[in-house]
N, C-alpha and C positions, 0 to 999 in steps of 0.2 A: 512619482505618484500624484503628485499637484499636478501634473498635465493632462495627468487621466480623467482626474475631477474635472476639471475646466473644459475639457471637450466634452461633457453632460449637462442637459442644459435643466439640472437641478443645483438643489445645494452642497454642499460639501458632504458633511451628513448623511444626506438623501443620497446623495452617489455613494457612500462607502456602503451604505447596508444595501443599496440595489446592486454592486460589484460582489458584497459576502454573496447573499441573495441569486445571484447570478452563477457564481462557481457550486454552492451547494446544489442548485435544480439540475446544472448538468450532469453533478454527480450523482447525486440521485437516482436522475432518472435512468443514465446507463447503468449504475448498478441494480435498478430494482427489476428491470428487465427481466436477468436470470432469477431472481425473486418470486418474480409474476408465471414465467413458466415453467419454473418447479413447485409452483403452488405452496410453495414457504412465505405470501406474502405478511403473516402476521409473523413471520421470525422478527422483523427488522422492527415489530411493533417489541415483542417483546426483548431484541436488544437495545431498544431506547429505555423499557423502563429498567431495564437491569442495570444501564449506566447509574442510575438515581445513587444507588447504594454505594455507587464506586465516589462518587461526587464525594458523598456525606464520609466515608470512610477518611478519601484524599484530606477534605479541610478538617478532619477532629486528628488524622495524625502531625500531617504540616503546621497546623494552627494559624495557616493564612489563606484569605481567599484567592490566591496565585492562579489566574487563570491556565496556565502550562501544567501546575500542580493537579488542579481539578480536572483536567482532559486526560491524563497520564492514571489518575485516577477512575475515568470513563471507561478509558480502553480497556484498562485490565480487567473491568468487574465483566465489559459488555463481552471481552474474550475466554471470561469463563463462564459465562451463560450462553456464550454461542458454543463452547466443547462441551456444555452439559446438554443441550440440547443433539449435537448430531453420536452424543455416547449413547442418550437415552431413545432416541429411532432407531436404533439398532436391537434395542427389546423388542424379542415377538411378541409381546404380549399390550405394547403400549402403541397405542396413533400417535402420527406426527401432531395433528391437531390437539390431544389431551398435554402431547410434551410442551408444546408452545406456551397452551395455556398455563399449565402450572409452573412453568420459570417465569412467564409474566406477571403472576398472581404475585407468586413469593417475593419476585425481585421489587416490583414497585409496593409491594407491602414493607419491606425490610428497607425501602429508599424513604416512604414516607416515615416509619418511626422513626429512622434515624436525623431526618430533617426537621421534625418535630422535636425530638430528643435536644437536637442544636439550639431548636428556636428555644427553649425553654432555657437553656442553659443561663440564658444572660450575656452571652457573649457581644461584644458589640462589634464584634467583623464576621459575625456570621449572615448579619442583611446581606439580601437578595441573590440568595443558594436557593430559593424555592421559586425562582424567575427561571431554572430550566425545567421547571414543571411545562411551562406555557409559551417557554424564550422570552427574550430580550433580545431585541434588534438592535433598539435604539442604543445600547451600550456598547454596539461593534466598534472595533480599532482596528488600527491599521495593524496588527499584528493577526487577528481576524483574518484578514485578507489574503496575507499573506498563507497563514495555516491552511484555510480555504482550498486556494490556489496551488499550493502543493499536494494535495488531498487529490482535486481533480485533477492534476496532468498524471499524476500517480498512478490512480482509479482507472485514466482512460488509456497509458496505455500497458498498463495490466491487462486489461478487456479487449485493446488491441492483439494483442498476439498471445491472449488466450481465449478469443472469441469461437474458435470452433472446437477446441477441442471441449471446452464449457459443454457450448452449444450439443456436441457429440452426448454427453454425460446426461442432459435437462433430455433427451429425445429418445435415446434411448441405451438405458443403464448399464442393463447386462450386456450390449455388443459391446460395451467399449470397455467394461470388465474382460469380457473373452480377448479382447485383439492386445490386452496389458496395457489399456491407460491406466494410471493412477486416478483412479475413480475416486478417493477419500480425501488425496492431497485437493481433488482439484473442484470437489466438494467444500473443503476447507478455504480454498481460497476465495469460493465466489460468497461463502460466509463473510472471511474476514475480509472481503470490502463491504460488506455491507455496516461492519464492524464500523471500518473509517466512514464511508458516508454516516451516521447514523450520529458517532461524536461530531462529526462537524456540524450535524443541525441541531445539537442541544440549545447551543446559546441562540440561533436563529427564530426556531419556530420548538423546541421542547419536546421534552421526552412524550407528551400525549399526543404530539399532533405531525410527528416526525412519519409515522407510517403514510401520511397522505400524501406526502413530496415522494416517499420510495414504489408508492404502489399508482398514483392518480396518472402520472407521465407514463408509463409501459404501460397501465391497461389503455388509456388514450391511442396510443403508437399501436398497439395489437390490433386496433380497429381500421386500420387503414392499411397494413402491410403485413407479409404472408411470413419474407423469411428473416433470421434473425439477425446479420448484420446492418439491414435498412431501420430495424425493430429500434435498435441501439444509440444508432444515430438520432432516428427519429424522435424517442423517449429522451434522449439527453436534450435536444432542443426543446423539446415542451415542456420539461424540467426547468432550462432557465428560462425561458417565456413566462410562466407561471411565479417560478420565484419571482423575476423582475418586477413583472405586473400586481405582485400582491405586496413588493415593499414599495412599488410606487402609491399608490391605491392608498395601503395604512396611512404613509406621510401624510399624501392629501387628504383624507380624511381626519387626520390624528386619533387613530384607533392602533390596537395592538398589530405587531408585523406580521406574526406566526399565526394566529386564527387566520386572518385574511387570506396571505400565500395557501394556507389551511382548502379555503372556501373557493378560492379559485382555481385550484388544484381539482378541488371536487368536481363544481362547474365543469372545466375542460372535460372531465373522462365522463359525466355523464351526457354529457352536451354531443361527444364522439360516439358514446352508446347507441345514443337515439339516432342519429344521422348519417353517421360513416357508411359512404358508399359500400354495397353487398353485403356487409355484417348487420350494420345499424338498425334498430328495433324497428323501426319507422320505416325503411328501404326495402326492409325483408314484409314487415306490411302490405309495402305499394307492390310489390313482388306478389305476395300470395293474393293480393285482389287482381293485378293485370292478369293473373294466372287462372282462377276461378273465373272471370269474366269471358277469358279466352275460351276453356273449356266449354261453358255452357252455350255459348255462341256457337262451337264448332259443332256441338250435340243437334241443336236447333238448329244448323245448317246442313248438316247430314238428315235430321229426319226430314224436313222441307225438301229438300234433292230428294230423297227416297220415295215422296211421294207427289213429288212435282206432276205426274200426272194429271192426277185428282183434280187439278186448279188449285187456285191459295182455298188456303184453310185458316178458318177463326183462331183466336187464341186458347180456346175451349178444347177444340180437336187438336191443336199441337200440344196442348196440357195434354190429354190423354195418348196422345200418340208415342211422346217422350215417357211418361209416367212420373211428371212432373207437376207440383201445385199452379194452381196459376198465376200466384203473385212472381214464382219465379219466372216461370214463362215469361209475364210481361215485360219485368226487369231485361230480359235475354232480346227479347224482341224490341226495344226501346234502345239497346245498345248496337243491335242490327240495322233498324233504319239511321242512327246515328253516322256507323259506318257506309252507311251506303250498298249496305250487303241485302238489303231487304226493301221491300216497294214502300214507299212512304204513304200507302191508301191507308189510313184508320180501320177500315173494316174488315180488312182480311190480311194474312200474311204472304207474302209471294216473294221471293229472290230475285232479285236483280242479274245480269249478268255477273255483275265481278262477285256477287254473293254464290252463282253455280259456280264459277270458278275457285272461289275459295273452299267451298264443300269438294270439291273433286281433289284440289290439295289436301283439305284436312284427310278426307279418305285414303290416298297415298300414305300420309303421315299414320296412321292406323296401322293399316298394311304394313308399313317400313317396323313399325313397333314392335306388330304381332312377330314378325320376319325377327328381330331382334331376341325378341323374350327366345324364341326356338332356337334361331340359328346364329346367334353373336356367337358365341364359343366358338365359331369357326373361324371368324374373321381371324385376318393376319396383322393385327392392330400394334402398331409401338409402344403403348402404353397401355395402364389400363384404365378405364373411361368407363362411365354411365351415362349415355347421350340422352338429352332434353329431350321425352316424347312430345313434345310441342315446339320441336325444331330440329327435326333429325337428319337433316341436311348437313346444317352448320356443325350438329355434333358429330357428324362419321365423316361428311365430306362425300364428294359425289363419286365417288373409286367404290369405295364403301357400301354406299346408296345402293349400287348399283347390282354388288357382288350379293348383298341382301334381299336384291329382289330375286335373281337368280338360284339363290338356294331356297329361297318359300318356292318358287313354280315348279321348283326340281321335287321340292315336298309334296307338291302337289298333285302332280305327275304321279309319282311311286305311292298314292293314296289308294287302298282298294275302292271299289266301285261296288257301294252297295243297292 
């Protein structure tokens, strides 16, 4: 173990709660996973506080603060708060959400009396039973580590080689009832890991702040990947990333472990919210503005082609022509000579070459649309799809393309003539 320390280029200390720190986020975060897309994320909030009571029970029966005692005490309280919860989603009459809450309510209500009930007793080995409210890091041991570490090889490969048929269960319920999975045991099982992760972050980061390690890594990972075994891996690294990073952080700063890991945790999933390529608030943003600009452009380049005769025309007359304000007009027409799709004179509007050319595509793209909305049902497609009307090329493919213009002119053809 001293050689593991020495290849860290902190202190001894500092490397043992960054080592806890380290196997907790990975477990976490592969276990919060199926957590996050069974939409149970506040189970694991209220199997932290349900541990509280198990705490306070373990040290008034043992009458010592034996850390092995007190986890032995966690498990059991948080493994019958985890079978009171999936007995009572099975009342038709109750939400998952109402059950969560009220075991959470009760359990951290009955963990704080009883921790209170301690403090008052007088007892002098009852100091710092109420540091898993919030953790303690800095009181990690190598014994710590090691439980840690057994937890996570445990944890991962449980979820190893019961990653799909989980996964089967989280996607969809009833097939894999009908084909005779054990839908309940295995229900039960992605509970009672969350069970084991959950004690192992008592002492780290505490019963209030344990949800952000099991939920901040997978929602993070959900933002960047589609299917669930990359989710897993993915979530498990950002999980130790995150613990690592929030008990280096405390150290250097000399502030608590467990808020911090807390805050950083937050940071990463909201930080991947706003930014993750194709999901991310801000991507999908620059998305529906590249998109609206596109359109309005293609509008203003179709009515301009349509009346290209004429000669150019004011902004005045393409407001009225479009049936458009003219603040947007101008907007449109300012992002036209930009591109080079429109004559850069001030005083009138007029297309350029590659501006007729891009109106004669967009009208294709039209066509290919209209052709779709009628005639896709016919297509002989592999899959099924909803091609981008603002690039129906790339969505059907030129086979495709092609076969769609042929059944609009066949339409067209068999149209009466009135």
């Amino acid at each position: 173990m001293n050689v593991i320390y020495e290849l860290l280029p902190v202190s001894g200390t500092t490397a043992l709660v960054a080592l806890v720190a380290l196997a907790l986020g990975i477990t976490a975060g592969a276990v919060g996973s199926f957590a996050v897309l069974q939409a149970r994320s506040l189970v694991g909030d209220a199997l932290a506080h349900a541990a509280l009571p198990g705490i306070a029970v373990a040290f008034i029966l043992s009458g010592a603060r034996d850390p092995a005692t007190l986890m032995i005490g966690a498990v059991v309280a948080a493994a019958v708060a985890a079978a009171l919860i999936l007995f009572l989603e099975r009342t038709p009459r109750l939400r998952a959400d109402a059950v969560i809450a009220v075991v959470l309510a009760g359990a951290f209500s009955a963990g704080v009396v009883l921790l209170t009930w301690i403090s008052a007793s007088g007892r002098g080995d009852q100091g710092g039973l109420e540091s898993y409210l919030f953790g303690q890091a800095a009181g990690a041991v190598e014994a710590d580590l090691i439980t840690a570490s057994v937890v996570m090889v445990s944890a991962l490969l449980i979820v190893g080689v019961l990653a799909r048929p989980l996964g089967a269960v989280i996607f969809d319920r009833a097939f894999s009832s009908s084909i005779g999975m054990p839908v309940r045991g295995l229900e039960a099982i992605s509970v009672a890991l969350l069970v084991l992760a959950v004690v192992v972050g008592l002492r780290m980061v505490g019963a209030i702040l344990m949800v952000v390690m099991l939920i901040a890594p997978a929602v993070g990972a959900r933002q960047l990947v589609k299917r669930l075994p990359p989710m897993i891996v993915l979530a498990a690294l950002f999980g130790g990333a995150i613990a690592v990073t929030g008990a280096l952080l405390s150290s250097a700063l000399a502030v608590p472990t467990g808020p911090v890991i807390a805050l950083v945790g937050t940071a990463t999933a909201v930080l991947l919210v706003l930014i993750a390529p194709s999901r991310g608030v801000a991507w999908r943003a620059r998305r529906r503005h590249v998109n609206h600009s596109r359109l309005r452009g293609s509008e203003l380049l179709m009515a301009l082609d349509g009346t290209s005769q004429t000669g150019p025309m004011s902004e005045e007359q393409l407001a009225r022509e479009v049936g458009r304000n003219l603040r947007w007009v101008r907007r449109g027409v300012r992002s036209l000579r930009r591109s080079g799709l429109a004559d850069p004179d001030r005083g009138a509007v007029a297309l350029t070459e590659k501006g007729r050319a891009r109106a004669a595509q967009d009208r294709r793209e039209v066509a290919a649309w209209s052709a779709w909305i009628e005639h896709g049902w016919r297509l002989d497609l592999p899959d099924a799809r909803e091609p981008d009307p603002l690039n129906m090329r790339r969505s059907l493919g030129e086979a495709n393309l092609r076969q769609l213009a042929e059944l609009g002119q066949e339409g067209r053809d068999r149209a009466p003539v009135r």
